[in-house]
KOLTORMAR-230661 format. One record per residue: x, y, z of N, C-alpha, C in turn. Coordinates in steps of 0.05 Angstrom, whole numbers, plus 5000, padded with zeros to 4 digits. Layout:
! residues N
XYZXYZXYZ...
END
This chain:
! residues 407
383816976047380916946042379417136061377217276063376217526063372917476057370717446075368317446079367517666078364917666061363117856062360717876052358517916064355517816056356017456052355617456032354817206020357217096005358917365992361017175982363717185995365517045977368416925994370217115973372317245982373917295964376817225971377417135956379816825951382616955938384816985948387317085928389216855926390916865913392816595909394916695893396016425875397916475857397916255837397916385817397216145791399316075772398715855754400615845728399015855707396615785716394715715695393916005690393716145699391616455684394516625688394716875672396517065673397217135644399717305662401217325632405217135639406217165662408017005667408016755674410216715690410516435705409116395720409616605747406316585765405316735765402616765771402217075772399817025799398717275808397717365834393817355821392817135843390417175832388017195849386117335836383917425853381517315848379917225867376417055859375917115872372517175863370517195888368916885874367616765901365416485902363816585923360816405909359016445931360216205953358216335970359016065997358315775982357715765972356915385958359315305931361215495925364315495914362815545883361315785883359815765839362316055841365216095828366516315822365416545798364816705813363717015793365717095778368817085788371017285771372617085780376017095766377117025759379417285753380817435767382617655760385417615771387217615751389917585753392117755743393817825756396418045753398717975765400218055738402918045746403918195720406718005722407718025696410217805678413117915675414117635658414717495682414917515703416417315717415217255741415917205771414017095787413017285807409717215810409017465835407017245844406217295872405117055891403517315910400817295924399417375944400017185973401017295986400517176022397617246035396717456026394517476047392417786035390317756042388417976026386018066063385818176049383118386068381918516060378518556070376618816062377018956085376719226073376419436089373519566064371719626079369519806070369119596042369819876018368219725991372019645977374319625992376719575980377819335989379419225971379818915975383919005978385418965998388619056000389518625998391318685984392818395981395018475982396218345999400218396008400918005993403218075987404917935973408317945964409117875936411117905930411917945905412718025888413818135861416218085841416717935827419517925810419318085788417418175779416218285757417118555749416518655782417018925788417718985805419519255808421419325828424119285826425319225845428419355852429719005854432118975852433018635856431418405849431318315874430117895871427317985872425917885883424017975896422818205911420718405913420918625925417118545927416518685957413918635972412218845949410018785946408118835944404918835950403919085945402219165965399619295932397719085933396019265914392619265926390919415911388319545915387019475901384319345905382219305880379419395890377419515885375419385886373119185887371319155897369618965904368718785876368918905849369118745827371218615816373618635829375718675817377318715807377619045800378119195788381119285801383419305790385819385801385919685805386419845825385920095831389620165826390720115847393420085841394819975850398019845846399919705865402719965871402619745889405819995904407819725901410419715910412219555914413419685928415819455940417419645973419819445976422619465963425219325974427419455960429619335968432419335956433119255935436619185936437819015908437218705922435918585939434918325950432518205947431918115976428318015967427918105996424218185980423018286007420318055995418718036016416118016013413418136034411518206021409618226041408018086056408217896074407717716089404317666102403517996112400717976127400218296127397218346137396218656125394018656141393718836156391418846172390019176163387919316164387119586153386119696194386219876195386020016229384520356211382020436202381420556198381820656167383820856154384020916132386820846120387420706138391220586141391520296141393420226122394519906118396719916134396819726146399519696161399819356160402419356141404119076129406818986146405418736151408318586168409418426141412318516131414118426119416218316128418118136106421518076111423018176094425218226102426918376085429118226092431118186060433318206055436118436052434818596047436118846033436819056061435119036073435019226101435919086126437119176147436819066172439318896172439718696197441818626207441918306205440518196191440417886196439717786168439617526166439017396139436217586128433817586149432117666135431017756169430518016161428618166182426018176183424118276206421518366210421618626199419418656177419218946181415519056179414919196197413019306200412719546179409719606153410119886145406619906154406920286146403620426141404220526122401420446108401020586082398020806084397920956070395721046070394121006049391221026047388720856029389420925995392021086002392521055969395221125962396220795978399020765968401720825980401321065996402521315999404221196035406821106026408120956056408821206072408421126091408321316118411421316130411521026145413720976161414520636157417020576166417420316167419720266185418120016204420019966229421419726220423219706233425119366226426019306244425318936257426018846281427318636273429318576283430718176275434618216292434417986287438518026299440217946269442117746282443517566253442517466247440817306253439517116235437317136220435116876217433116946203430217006223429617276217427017366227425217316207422217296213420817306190417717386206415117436186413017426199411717246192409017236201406417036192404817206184404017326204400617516212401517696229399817866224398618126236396418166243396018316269392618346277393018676290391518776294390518946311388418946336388618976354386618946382387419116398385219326398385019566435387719666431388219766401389919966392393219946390392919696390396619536387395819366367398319326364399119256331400418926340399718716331400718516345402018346322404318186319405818026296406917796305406317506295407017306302408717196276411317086287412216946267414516826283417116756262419116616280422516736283424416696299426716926300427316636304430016716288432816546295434516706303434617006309436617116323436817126360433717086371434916996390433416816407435316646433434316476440437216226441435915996435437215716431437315626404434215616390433215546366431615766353430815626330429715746313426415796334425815966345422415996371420216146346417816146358416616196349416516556367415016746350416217116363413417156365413117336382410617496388411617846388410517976382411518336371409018456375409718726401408118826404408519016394406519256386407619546369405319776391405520006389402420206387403220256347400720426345399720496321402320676305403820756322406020986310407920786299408820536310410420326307412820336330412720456349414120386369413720116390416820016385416019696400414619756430413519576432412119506466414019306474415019106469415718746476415718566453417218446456417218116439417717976459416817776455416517496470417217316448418917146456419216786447418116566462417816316447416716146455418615996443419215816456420515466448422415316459422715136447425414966466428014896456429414686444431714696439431414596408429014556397428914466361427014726361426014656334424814856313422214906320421215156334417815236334417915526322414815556319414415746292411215786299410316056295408516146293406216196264404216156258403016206234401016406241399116356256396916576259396316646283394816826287393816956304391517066310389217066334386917176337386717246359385717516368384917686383381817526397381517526423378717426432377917426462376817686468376317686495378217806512380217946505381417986526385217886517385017686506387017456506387717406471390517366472391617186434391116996441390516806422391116496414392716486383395216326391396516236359396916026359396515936332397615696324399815646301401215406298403015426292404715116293407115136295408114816304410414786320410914626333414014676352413814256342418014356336419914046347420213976370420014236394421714236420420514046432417514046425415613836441413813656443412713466447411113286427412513116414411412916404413212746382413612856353415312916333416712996308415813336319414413346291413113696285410013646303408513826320407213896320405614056325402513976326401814276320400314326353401514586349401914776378398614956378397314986394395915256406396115326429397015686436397715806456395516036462396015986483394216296502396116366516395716766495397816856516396117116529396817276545394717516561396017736535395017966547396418206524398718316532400818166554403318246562405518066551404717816538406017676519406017406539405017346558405317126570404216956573404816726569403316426562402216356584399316366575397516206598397715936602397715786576397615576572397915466533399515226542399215066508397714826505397114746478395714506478397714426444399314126449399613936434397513766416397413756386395813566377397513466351398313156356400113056325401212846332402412636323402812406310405912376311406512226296409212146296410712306271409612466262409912546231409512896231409813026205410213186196406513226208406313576227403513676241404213936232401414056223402514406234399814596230399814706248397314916250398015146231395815196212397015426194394715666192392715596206390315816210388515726235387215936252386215946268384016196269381216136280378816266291377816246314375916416318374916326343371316486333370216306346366916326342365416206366364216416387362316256402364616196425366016146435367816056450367915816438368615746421371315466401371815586382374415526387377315586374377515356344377415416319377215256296381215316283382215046290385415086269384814936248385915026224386214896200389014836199390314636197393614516186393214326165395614146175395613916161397513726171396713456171397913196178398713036164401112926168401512656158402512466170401312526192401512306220399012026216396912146202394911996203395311666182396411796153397611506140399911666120399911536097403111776084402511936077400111986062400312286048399312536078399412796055399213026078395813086070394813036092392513066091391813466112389413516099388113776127387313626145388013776160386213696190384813976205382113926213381314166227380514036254381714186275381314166300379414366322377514346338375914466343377114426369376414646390378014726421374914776430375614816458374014946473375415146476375115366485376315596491378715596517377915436528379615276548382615116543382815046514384114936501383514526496381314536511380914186508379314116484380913916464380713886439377213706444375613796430373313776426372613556396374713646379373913446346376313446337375413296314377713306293377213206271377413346245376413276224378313266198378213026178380613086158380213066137381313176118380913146091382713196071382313036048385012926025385112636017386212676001386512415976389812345976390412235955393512115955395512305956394912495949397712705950397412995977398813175971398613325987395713475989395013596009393113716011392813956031393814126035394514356051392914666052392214616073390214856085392215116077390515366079392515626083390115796099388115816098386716126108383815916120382315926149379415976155378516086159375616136156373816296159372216166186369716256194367916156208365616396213362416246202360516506208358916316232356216326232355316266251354915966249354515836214354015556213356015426203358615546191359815316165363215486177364515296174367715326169368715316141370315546133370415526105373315616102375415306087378115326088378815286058381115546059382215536031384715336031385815236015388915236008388915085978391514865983391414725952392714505952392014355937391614005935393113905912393913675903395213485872393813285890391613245902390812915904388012895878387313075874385212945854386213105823388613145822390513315794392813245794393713265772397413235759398313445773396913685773397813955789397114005812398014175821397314395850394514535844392414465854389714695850389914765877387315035869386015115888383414935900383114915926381114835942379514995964376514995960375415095982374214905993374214806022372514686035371114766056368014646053365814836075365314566092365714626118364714376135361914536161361414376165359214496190361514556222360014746227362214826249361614706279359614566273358314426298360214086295361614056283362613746264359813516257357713666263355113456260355913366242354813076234355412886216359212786213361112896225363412836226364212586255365612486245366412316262368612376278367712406309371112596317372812366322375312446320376712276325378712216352379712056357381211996386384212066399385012176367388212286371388712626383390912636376391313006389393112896417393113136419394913136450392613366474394513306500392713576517393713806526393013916541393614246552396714156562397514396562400714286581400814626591402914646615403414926625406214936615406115186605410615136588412515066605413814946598415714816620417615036624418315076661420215336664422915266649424315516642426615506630426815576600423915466583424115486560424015746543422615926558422316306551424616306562426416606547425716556509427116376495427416276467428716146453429616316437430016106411430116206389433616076375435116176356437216106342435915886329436915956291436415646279437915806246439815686252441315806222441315546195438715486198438615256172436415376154435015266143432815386125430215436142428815666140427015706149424615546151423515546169421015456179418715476169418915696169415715806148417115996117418615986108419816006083418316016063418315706047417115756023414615626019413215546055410715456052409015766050410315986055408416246038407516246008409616045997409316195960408115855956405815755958404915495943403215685914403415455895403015385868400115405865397515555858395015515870393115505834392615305827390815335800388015345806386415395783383615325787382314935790380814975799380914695810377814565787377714235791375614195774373714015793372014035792369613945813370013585809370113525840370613285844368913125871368012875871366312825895368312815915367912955933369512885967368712645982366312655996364812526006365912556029367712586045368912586072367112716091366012966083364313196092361413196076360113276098356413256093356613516079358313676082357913996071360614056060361714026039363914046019363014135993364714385986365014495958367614565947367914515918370114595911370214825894371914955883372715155862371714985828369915125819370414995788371015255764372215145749374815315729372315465716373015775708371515915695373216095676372316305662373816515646375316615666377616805657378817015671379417205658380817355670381017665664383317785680385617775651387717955662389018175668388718385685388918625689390618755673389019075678391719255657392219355672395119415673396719505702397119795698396219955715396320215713399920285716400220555715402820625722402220605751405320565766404920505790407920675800409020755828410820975833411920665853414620755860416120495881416020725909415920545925415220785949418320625972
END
């Protein structure tokens, strides 16, 4: 999800619009959720968006491909304009599966944190590429051991290239990774984080000086939960903060506005189903709110925003559908009118011994919560929130896919 002026531009993955099974889809909504477009591509078989960005007047969405390309799956990397309009796609793997994970733009250059099957030395590697503003791959680095590497996000800050996600090659367990790069793609450092179960990284933001990610660790806390870290720009943990329940927690997006820190996850600590939860910090890390939202079935955040008045979270829901929709929710970023609540956990300093971790040869962590099922959604009362909007279903429009070169 991707702010600008006034509107939101939204990517996902559908069943409902296309021409295949899934296909890769694009909206723009005003901030109050009224959708202008409706644009979707693929082709016979499955292709899914992880993550989109503006740069200038171009919209870059990294993802994944069955459609097209080489083997299982192979990453994909396409271009649109500000209406919509498909400029072109590239694709990038082996006789395996790759995907494109996260995409940040640093001037006239894309540079994509992927995983790979096909390449590299472990179940599934890091791999770093640059593309140039039209298509045109530069270079591509690859980090991981035997096991499974993978990414989340990508950022750029004061000219390094920064990637959070999780390595099971080294360590104890499956840790959550921090990857430093410069612009050419030569490594600086990785850092791990975790303890002797499963932690994992999802996002990342640059602010002041300092990262903050969030994400979730087993190692600590009661079951899964959800983790935020401050680390300096040498990879080292200032400090963490615990917030979760007895149950399935996990931070899957993070901002920062004003000095507070806004995570979007999801709980199901609170009663059975998986509800969102958005948690508000002080910059300090002392949990300030907490706000939730969902009905009987799942309900799972993926992307926040934050401008000066409203928090605005994408992901997708079956509590008010037979299906998986899309959901946007706008809350006030002040929680006025929310009721905060009394759970969460507090700051902790990492306990010595636990840098680095890592090892976890079971199914991945953050796996196949990249590829969720995302439809158009049908306007429903919330009431939870003084300021809530949803997606309501409109026409669409299926792209004509230009010729495209495999790079």
């Amino acid at each position: 999800m991707s702010l600008i002026g006034n509107q939101l531009y939204i990517c996902g993955r559908s069943t409902s619009f296309g021409s295949g099974l899934v296909d890769i889809v694009l909206l723009k909504s005003s901030l109050d959720g009224n959708i202008s477009f409706i644009n979707s591509w693929g082709g016979s078989s499955n292709d899914a968006c992880f993550d989109m960005i503006i740069n200038g007047s171009w919209i870059y969405i990294a993802g994944e491909t069955m459609s097209f390309g080489n083997g299982g799956y192979d990453g994909a990397l396409l271009k649109f304009d500000l209406a919509g309009n498909l400029i072109w796609y590239k694709t990038w793997g082996g006789s395996w599966d790759e995907s494109f994970i996260s995409l940040v733009t640093y001037g006239d250059y894309v540079y994509v944190a992927a995983r790979t099957r096909s390449f590299g030395s472990g179940d599934f590697d890091i791999v770093l590429l640059k593309y140039d503003s039209n298509g045109n791959k530069l270079w591509e680095e690859i980090w991981g051991g035997s096991g499974w590497d993978e990414p989340s996000k990508i950022i750029i800050y004061n000219d390094y290239i920064y990637i959070v996600g999780s390595t099971a090659s080294y360590g104890s367990n499956t840790d959550l990774v921090l990857l430093k790069y410069d612009l050419n793609g030569n490594l600086i450092w990785y850092k791990t984080w975790g303890g002797d179960d499963i932690d994992a990284g999802f996002d990342i933001v640059a602010y002041n000086g300092y990262l903050y990610v969030t994400g979730f660790t087993f190692s600590f806390g009661n079951s899964s939960q959800i983790v935020l870290l401050k680390f300096d720009l040498d990879g080292n943990v200032e400090w963490f903060s615990l917030w979760g329940g007895s149950n399935q927690d996990r931070g899957k997006s993070i901002g920062i506005s004003n000095n507070e820190i806004y995570i979007a996850g999801y709980t199901s600590s609170i009663n059975d189903n998986v509800d969102a939860v958005i948690l508000k910090y002080s910059i300090d890390g002392t949990l300030l709110g907490e706000f939730y939202w969902g009905g009987s079935g799942e309900d799972v955040p993926r992307r926040l925003i934050i401008d000066e008045e409203y928090v605005y979270i994408t992901g997708w829901s079956n509590s008010y559908s037979n299906d998986f929709q899309l959901f946007l929710l706008k809350i006030n970023s002040s929680f006025s009118g929310i009721t905060i609540g009394s759970g969460g956990g507090g700051s902790n300093v990492p306990p010595s011994g636990e840098e680095p971790g890592g090892g976890y040869n079971g199914t991945p962590p953050s796996g196949e919560e990249e590829t969720s099922t995302s439809q158009s959604v049908n306007v429903f009362p919330v009431g939870a929130s003084p300021v809530a909007a949803l997606l309501a279903p409109v026409s669409y429009t299926h792209l004509t896919l230009p010729t495209t070169e495999r790079v």
